[in-house]
C-alpha positions, 0 to 999 in steps of 0.5 A: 941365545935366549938372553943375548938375542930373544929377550932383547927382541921381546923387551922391544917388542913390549917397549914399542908396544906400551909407547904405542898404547900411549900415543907416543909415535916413532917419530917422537922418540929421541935416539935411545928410544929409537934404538931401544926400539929398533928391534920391534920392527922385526919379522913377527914370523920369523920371532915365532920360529925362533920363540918355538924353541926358545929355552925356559930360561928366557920365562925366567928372564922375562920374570926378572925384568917384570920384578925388577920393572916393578922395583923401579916402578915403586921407588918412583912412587916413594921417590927412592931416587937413591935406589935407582941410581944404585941400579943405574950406576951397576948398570953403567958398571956392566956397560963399560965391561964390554 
């Protein structure tokens, strides 16, 4: 569950949470950004329940994600638009495994 359900929860949170701290409403986003945000509407309590028993393995998820955030970030900075279409493209890959 830690991967299924709790890190998707904290990746909304944390999304909702940069997009707010850059004065982009909820009404501004566009529908992968509501859906993508959805989640940060739940019940911070009953995330805190959850989040008490939480597995360290959603840490160690939590530490890919910021690795991986700051690759992306850095292929932004050097324009390595190859490199994110590769993760894109193994992304798309994984989806459409389902």
């Amino acid at each position: 569950m830690a991967l299924a359900s709790h890190l998707p929860q904290l990746v909304a949170n944390a999304l909702a949470h940069v997009l707010a701290s850059h004065e982009v409403t909820p009404a501004r986003l566009g529908p992968g950004g509501t859906d993508m945000t959805r989640l940060a509407g739940s019940s911070p309590e009953m995330w805190r329940d959850i989040l008490e028993h939480a597995s360290p393995e959603l840490a160690g998820a939590l530490d890919d994600l910021a690795d991986l955030s700051e690759r992306i970030a850095n292929a932004l900075r050097e324009g390595d638009l190859d490199a994110i279409e590769r993760l894109m493209n193994d992304t798309r890959a994984w989806s459409r495994n389902a």
